[in-house]
C-alpha positions in Angstrom: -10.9 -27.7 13.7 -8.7 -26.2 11.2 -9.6 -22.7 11.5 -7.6 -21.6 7.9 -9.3 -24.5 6.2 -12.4 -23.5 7.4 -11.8 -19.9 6.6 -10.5 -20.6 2.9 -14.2 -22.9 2.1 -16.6 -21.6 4.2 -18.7 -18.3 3.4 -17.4 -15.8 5.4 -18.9 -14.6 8.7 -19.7 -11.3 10.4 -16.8 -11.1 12.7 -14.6 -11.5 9.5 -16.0 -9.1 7.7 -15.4 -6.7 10.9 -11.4 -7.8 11.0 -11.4 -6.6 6.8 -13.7 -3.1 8.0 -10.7 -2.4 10.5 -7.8 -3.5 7.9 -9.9 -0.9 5.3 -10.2 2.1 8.1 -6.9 1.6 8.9 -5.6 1.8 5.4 -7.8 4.8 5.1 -5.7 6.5 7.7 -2.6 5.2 5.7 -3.8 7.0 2.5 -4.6 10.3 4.4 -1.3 10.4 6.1 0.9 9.4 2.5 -0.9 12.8 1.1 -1.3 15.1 4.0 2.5 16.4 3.0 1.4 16.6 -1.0 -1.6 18.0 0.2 -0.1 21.0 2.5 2.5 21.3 0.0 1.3 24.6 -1.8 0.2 26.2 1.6 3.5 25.4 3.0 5.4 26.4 0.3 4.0 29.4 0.3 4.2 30.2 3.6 7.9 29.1 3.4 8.7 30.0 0.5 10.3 27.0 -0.7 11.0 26.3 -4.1 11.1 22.9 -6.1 14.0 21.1 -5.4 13.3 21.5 -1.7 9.3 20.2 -2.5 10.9 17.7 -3.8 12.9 16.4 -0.7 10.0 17.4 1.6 7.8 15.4 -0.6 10.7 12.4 -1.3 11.1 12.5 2.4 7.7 10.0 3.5 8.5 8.2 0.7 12.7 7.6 1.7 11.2 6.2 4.9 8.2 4.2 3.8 10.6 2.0 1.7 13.4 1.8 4.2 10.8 1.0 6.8 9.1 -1.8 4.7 12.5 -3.2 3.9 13.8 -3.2 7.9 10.3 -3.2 10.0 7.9 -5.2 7.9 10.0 -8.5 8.1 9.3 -8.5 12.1 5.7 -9.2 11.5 7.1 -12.6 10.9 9.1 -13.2 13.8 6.4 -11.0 16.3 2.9 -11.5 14.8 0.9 -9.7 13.0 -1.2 -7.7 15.9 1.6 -6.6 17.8 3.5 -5.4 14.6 0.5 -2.9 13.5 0.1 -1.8 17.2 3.9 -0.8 17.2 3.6 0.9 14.1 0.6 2.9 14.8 1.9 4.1 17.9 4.7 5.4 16.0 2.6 7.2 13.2 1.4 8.9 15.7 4.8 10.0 17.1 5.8 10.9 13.7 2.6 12.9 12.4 2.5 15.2 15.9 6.6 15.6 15.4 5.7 16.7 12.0 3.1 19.5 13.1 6.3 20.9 15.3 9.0 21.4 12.9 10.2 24.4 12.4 12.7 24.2 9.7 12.6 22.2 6.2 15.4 19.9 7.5 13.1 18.7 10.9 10.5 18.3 8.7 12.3 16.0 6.2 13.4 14.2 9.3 10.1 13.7 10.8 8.0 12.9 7.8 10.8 10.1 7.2 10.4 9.2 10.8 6.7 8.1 10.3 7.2 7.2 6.5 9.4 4.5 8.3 6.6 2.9 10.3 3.5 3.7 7.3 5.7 1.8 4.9 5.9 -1.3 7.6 2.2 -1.1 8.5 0.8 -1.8 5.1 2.2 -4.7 4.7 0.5 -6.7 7.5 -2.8 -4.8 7.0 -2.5 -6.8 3.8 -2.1 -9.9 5.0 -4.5 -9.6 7.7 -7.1 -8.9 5.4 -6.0 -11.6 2.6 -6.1 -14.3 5.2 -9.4 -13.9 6.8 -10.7 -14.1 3.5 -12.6 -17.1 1.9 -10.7 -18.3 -1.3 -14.0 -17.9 -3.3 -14.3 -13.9 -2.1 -10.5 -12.7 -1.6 -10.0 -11.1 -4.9 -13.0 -9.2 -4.3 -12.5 -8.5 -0.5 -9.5 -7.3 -1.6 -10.8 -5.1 -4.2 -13.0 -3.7 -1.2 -9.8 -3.1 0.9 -8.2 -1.3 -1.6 -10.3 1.5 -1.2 -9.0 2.4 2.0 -6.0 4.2 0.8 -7.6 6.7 -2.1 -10.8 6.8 0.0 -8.5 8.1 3.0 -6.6 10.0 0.7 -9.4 11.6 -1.2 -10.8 12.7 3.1 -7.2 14.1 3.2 -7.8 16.2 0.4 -11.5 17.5 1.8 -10.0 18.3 5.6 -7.0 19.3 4.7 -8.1 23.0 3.3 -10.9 23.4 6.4 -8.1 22.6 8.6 -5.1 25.1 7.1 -8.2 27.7 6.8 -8.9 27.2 10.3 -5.7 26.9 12.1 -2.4 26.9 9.5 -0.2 23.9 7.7 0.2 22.2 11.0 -2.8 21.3 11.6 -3.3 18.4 9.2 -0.2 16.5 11.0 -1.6 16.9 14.4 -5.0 15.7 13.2 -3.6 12.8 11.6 -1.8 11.4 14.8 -4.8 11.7 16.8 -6.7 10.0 14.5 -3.7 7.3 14.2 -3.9 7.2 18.1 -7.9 6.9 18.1 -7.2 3.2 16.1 -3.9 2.4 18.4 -7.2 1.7 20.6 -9.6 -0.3 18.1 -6.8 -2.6 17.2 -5.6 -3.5 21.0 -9.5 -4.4 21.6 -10.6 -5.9 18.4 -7.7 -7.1 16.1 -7.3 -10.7 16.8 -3.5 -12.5 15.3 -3.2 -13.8 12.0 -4.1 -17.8 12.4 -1.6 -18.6 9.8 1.0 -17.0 12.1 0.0 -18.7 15.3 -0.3 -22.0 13.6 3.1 -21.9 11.6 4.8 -20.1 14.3 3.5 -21.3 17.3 4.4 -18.7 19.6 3.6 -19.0 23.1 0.0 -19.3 24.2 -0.6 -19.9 20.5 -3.3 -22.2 21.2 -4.9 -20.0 23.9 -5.1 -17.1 21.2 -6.2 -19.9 18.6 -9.4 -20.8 20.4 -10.5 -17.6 21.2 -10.0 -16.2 17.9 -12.2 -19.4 17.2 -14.8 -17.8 19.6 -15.3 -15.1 18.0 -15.6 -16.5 14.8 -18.4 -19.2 16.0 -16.0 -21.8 14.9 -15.4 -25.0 17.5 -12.8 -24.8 19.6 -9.3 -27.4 19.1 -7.8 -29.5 21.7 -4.6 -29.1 19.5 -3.0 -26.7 17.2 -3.5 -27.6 13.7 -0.2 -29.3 12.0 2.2 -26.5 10.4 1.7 -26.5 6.7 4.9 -25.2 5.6 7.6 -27.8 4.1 10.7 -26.0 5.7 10.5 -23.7 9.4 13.4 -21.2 8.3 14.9 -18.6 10.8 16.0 -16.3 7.3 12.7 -16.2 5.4 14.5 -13.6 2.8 16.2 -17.0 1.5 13.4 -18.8 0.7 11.8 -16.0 -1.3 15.0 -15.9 -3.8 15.5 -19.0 -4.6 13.7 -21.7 -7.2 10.1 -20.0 -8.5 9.7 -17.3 -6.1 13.2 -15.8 -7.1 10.9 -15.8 -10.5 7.7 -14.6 -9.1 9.7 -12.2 -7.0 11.5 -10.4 -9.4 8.3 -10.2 -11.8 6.1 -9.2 -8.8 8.6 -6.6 -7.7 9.3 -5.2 -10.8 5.9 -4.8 -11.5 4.9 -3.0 -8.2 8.2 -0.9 -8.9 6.9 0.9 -12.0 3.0 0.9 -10.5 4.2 2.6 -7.2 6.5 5.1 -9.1 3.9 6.6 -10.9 1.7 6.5 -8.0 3.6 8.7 -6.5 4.5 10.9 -9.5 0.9 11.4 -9.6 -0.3 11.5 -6.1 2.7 14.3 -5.2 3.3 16.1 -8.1 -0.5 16.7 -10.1 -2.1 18.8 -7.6 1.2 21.1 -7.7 1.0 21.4 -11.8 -2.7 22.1 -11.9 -2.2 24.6 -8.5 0.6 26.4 -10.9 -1.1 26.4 -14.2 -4.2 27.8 -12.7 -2.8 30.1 -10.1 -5.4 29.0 -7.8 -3.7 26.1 -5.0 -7.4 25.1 -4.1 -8.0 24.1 -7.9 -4.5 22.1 -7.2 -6.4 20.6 -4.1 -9.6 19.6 -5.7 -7.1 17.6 -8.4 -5.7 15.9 -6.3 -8.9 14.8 -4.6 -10.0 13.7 -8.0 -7.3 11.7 -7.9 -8.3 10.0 -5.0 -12.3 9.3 -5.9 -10.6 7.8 -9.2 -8.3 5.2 -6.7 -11.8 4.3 -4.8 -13.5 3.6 -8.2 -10.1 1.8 -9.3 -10.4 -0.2 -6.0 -14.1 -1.3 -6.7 -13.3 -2.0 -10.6 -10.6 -4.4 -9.3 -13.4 -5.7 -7.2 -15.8 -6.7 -9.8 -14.1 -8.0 -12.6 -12.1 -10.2 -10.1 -15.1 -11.8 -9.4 -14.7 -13.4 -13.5 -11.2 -13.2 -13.6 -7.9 -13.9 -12.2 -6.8 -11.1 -10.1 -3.0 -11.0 -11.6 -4.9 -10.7 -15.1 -7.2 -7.4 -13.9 -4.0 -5.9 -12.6 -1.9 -5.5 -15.7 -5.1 -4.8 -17.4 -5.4 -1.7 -14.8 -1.3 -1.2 -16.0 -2.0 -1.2 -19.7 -4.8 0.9 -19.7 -2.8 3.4 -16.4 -0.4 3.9 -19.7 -3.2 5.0 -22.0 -4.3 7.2 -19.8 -1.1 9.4 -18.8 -0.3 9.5 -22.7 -3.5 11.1 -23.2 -3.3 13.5 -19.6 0.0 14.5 -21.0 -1.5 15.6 -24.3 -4.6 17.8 -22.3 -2.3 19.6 -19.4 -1.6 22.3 -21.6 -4.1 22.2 -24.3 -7.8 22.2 -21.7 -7.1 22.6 -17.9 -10.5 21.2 -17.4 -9.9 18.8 -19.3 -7.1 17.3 -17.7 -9.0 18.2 -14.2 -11.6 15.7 -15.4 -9.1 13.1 -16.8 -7.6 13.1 -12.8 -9.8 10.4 -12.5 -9.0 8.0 -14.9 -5.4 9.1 -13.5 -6.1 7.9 -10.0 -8.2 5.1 -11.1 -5.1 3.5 -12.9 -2.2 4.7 -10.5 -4.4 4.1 -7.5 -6.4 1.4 -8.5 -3.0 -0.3 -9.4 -1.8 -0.1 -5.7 -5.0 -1.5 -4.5 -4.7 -4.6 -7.1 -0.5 -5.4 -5.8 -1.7 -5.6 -2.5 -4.4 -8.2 -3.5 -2.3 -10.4 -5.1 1.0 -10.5 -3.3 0.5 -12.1 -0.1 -0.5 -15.3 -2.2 2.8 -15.4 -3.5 4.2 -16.3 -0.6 4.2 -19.2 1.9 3.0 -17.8 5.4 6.1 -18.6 7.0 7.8 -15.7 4.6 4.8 -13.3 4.0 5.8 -10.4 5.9 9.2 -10.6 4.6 8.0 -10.8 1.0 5.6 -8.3 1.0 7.2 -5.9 3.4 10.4 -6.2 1.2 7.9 -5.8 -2.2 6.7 -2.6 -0.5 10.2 -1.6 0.0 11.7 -2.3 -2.9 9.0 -0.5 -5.1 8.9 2.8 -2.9 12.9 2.5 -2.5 12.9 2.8 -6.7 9.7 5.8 -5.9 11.9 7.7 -3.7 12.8 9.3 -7.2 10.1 9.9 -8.8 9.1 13.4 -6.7 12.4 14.3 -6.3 13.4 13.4 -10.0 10.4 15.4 -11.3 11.3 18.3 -9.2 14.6 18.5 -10.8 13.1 17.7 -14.6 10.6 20.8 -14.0 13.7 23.0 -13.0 15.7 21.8 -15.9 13.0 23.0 -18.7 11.1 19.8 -18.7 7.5 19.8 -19.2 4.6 18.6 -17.1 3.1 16.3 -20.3 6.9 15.0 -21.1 7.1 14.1 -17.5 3.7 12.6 -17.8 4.4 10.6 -20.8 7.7 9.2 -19.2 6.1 7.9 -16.3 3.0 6.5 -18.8 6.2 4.3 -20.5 6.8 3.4 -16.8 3.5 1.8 -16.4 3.9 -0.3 -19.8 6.7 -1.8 -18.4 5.1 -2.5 -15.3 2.7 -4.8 -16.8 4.7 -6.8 -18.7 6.3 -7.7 -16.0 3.2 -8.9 -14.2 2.4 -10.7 -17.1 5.4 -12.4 -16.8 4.4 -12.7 -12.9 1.1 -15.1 -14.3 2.7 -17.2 -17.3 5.1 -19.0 -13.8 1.9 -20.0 -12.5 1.1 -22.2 -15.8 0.7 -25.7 -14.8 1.5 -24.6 -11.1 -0.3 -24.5 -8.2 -2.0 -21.7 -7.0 -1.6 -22.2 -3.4 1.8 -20.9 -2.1 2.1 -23.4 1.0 3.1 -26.0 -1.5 6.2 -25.0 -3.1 8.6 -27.1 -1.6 12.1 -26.5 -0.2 15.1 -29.2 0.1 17.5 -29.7 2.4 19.7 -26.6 1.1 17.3 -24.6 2.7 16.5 -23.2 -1.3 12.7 -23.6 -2.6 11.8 -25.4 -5.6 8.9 -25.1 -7.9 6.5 -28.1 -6.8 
């Protein structure tokens, strides 16, 4: 029995559906722990009294590490499995968030939020995988969708805690919430992640067969006297050659370019919005609830994602969500100064595009890549993208100080988006007369893939 086969054609199953609930809880406590910094941000700067430029770093800081860890941590999900490479970075969220609720001077602070950026950034990257491939072809785009709402929904929870928890205690309370919430899952995974099949059958670590059969157990599939034959053309040791060379050095560079601009303004919005509206208004709980309108407006993004990729190709819904994420900050830019209200209410469409977006990259880049160099693509997607973000906070922190306005700001990062999905236009014309399935693309001796 060919458990991936069966997987990919068969309706999916209850314990399936329970691997893609974990993946989407998970992700939820990604999204609460990427804005529990933007989030305290106007408390702490307060009681600090910080000014921009050093928002800025304290708010670049998560972001430095995410894309440095998905560039250097991600890839070992390849060479260690999935399981073991979530459990490892969970354990050291949790390190991170707690360090993070003891700091007692901007610089620690800095240091520890980049500390557990590094091992958020690599975490994704699996929980995207793990989720893609326990998917049935017919349902992934959708599943996806669905798991895409993890990081606004947990995001938007950050943003309805967060003010209890600073009214209650003070700004270090959200950070040592976060890591016992981070440790709570440490325990869920251990007991009821199983591996990625792809991974055990294209790797073949030891006891892969072992872990095969039980994983086919629980998913009331027959067991296999034998592993499955490896489907990959090529076993490679340096996965990061494969994914530059032939028609992924294509779809990577569209794919990365793509996620680039998304992510940037992502994070432009996600760190920066709840600041303006906190200082137009005077009033940092107004700044709060924007940002948690934000968040609802990535959760309805997800879910739009969801359903139209049940009629259309998933790379097509995303750079619709890119096209119209640039219609929308134009217009937000207009309305900051000219209705606060107004712009409160156009948060939504705001997260909907920016957050939406996020949710709609992580659908559609693990198919881009053969198993054997998934981790390394992704992880080194995320990376790239939040390596070219890590200016975006700090960037607008300097443009406000220099004279610049929130709508210019707005409209620059609206321009962003534009170019974003051209480039994942681009990403869908190399698939024209290709094969969707990213297992066949071939590689010759040289070790360099070819288009099949």
């Amino acid at each position: 029995m060919d458990l991936r086969a069966a997987i990919s054609a068969q309706p999916m199953r209850r314990a399936q559906y329970v691997i893609v609930a974990i993946c989407i809880i998970l992700a939820m406590i990604d999204g609460y722990e990427v804005v529990s910094m933007p989030f305290t941000i106007p408390y702490l700067a307060k009681a600090w009294t910080l000014g921009p430029v050093e928002v800025g770093y304290l708010l670049s800081a998560s972001v430095f590490g995410m894309a440095l860890g998905a560039v250097l941590i991600s890839p070992l999900a390849d060479r260690i499995g999935r399981r073991r490479h979530i459990m490892v970075c969970l354990a050291m969220i949790t390190v991170g968030m707690v360090a993070s609720g003891l700091a007692r001077s901007v610089m620690e602070l800095v240091a520890y939020r980049a500390f557990a950026g590094l091992f958020i950034g690599a975490l994704i990257s699996s929980l995207n995988i793990m989720a893609s491939e326990y998917s049935s072809d017919r349902r992934r785009g959708t599943v996806m969708g669905i798991y895409g709402i993890g990081l606004p929904l947990g995001s938007a929870f950050a943003g309805l805690i967060i003010g209890p928890l600073i009214a209650a205690f003070d700004w270090r309370a959200p950070f040592f919430f976060g890591g016992l919430l981070t440790f709570a899952m440490l325990a869920v995974v251990w007991l009821r992640l199983p591996e990625s099949i792809a991974y055990l059958v294209e790797k073949r670590p030891s006891g892969a067969l072992d872990t095969y059969n039980i994983i086919a157990d629980r998913l009331a599939y027959p067991r296999s006297a034998e592993l499955p034959p490896a489907r990959a053309r090529v076993q490679t040791t340096r996965p990061w050659r494969q994914i530059f060379a032939g028609v992924l050095l294509r779809r990577t560079l569209f794919l990365w370019l793509g996620y680039a601009g998304l992510v940037s303004a992502f994070y432009f919005a996600n760190t920066w919005t709840a600041k303006m509206i906190a200082d137009a208004s005077g009033d940092p709980a107004l700044g709060l609830k924007a940002g948690v309108f934000i968040q609802v407006g990535g959760v309805l993004g997800s879910l739009v994602f969801a359903g139209l990729s049940l009629v259309l190709r998933p790379r097509l819904v995303t750079t619709g969500i890119l096209f119209a994420g640039a219609v929308v900050f134009v217009l937000y830019a207009n309305q900051i100064h000219a209705s606060l209200w107004i712009s409160l209410g156009l948060t939504l469409l705001v997260g909907l595009c920016a957050n939406g977006g996020v949710a709609a990259f992580y659908a559609i880049s693990p198919q881009v890549y053969p198993t054997i160099t998934r981790g390394t693509g992704v992880g080194l997607m995320i990376g790239f993208g939040r390596g070219v973000a890590i200016l975006a906070p700090l960037m607008t922190g300097y443009m406000l100080s220099g004279g610049w306005t929130p709508a210019l700001v707005y409209q620059v990062f609206g321009l962003i988006l534009a170019l974003a999905g051209i480039a994942t236009v681009l990403l869908d014309l190399s698939y024209r007369g290709a094969s969707e399935d990213p297992e066949t693309i071939t590689a010759p001796a040289s070790g360099e893939p070819v288009a099949p």
